[in-house]
N, C-alpha and C positions, 0 to 999 in steps of 0.2 A: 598848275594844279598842285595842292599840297596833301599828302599823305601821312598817317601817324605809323610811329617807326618806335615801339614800344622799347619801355627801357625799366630796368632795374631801381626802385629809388637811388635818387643818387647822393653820396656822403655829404652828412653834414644836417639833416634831420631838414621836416616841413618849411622852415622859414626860410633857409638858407637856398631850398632848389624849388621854391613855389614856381618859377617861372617854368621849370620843367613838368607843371604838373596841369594837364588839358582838361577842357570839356568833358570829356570823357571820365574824369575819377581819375587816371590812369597819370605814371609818368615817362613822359614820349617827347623824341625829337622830331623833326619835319623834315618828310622826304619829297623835295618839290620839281618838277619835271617841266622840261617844255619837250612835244613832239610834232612830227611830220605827220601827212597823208599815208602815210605807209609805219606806221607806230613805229617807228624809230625813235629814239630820244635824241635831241640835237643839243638838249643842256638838262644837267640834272645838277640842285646843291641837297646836303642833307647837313645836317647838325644842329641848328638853330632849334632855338628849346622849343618845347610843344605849343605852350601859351604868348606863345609869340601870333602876332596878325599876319595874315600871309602878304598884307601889303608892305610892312616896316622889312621881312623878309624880302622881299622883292627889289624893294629900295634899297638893300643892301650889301649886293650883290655886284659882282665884275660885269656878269651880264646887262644890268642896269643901268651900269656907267658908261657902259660902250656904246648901249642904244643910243640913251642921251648925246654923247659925244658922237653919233652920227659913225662909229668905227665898225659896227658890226649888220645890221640889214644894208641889201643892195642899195646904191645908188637909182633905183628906178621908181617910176608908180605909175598910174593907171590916171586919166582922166574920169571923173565923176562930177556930170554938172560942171561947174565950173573951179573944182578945186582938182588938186592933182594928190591923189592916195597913195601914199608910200605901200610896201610889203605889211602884212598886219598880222600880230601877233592876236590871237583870240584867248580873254580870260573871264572869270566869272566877275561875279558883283563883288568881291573882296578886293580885284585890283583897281589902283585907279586908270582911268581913263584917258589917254594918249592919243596924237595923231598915229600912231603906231600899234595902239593897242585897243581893241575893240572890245566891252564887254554890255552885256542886257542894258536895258531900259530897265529901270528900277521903278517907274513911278507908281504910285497904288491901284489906278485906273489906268493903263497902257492903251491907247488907241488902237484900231484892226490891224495898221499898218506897223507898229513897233510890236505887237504881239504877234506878227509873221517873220519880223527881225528878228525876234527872239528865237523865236523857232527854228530861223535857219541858223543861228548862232547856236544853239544846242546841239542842232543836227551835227554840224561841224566838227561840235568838241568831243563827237561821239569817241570820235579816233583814242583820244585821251584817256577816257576810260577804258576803251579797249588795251591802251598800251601799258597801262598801268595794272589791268587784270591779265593779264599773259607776266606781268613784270612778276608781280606778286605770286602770281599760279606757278608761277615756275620754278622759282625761288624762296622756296615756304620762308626759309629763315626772315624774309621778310615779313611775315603773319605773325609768328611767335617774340615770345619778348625777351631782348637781347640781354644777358647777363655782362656786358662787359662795356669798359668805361664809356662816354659820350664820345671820344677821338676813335677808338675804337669801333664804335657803333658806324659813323661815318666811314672808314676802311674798310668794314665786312658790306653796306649798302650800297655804295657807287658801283664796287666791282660790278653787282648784278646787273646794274643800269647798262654798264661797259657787254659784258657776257648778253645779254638779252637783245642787241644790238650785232653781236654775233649771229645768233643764231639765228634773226630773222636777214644776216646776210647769206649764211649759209645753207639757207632754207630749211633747217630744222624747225618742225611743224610742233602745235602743241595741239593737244588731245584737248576735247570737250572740257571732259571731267575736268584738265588743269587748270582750264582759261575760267577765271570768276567772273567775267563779266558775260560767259555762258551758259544757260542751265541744260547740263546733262542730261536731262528727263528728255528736254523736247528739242534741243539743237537748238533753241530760238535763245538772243540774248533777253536777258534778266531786266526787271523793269531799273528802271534809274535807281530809287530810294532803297533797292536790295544791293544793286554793286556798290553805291555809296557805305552802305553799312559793311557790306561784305570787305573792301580796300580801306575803309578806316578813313574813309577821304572827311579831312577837316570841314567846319561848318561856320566858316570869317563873318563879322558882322561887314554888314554894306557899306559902303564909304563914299560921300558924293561926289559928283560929276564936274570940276570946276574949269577943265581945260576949253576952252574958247573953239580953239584951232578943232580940236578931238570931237568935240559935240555939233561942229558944223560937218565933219567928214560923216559923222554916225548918221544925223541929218540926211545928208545925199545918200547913204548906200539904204537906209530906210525907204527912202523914193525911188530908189532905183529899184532894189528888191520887190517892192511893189507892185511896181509898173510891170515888169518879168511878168509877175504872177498873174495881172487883170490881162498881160497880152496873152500869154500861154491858156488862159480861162478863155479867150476869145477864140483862139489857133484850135 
């Protein structure tokens, strides 16, 4: 998931840092995370200009290389049907599609069965949001817009990533009020499209589904997740 990480125009006038200048009006670098079931961060990069896709960002990455290269997820997986599912990274409609990396069904009509995929793919990435509104709630300076160079910006961000990792090893708790994927009023978390707005979380165009190997695994856990559901519907 990629986050904007607001910046200062940077020298050299409109032409020269368009690429630094987002969606948003705004000019911002990208602050992209991956976490655990316990909002831990277990990879975080920042720097990469705002108007960058968060898939060219992806593919750009150590962490990308290694996946690929087989050096960094366990050597294990799980039987599904008749393929064998490696460990799987959960990302939205902006990444592409991996035997390793699982993201929605994009199609315009989605059947019962990929629109309960969907769902529990959501459900999932709920964590993400959480970790990144405890990230941001904790650490305003990430809210506000950084006055100092884009190298710069990257050394005052990651720390947080590092420190915020801290404290949920150390159990340092955060308060309602900090956490923005909470709302204060009522204890209950915030609908989706208020913490999206609230973390600045980028909005990638979709990019198609071309991996073979990756769309037959999505395949099998669609039928599997299904099946769960009509047998638990029965149970």
């Amino acid at each position: 998931m990629g986050v904007i990480y607001q910046l200062s125009a940077p020298p050299g006038g409109l032409e020269s840092c368009k690429e630094y200048h987002n969606f948003k009006n705004l000019f911002s670098v990208v602050l992209m995370g991956m976490v655990d079931s316990k909002y831990r961060f277990v990879w975080a990069s920042c720097g990469y200009p705002g108007n960058s896709h968060d898939s060219v960002i992806f593919q750009s990455t150590d962490l990308w290389n290694q996946i690929k290269n087989q050096e960094y997820l366990p050597k294990i997986g799980k039987k599904v049907g008749s393929l064998l599912v490696p460990p799987l990274i959960l990302g939205d409609a902006a990444l592409p599609l991996q035997p390793w990396l699982m993201k929605p069904c994009t199609n315009a009509n989605p059947t019962l069965q990929q629109g309960y995929y969907n769902y529990r793919l959501s459900r999932a990435r709920m964590v993400t949001e959480g970790a990144f509104g405890q990230l941001k709630g904790r650490w305003r300076v990430l809210l506000r817009r950084c006055e100092c160079s884009q190298e710069n910006t990257k050394k005052a961000a990651l720390p947080c990533v590092v420190l915020h990792n801290i404290c949920l090893e150390k159990g340092d708790t955060i308060t309602r009020e900090m956490d923005l994927a909470i709302d204060p009023k009522t204890g209950n978390r915030r609908d989706r499209a208020t913490i999206r707005e609230l973390l600045q979380m980028r909005a990638c165009d979709k990019i198609p589904d071309t991996d073979t190997r990756a769309r037959l695994i999505r395949e099998g856990l669609i039928e599997k997740l299904w099946l769960e559901k009509q047998v638990g519907r029965v149970s």
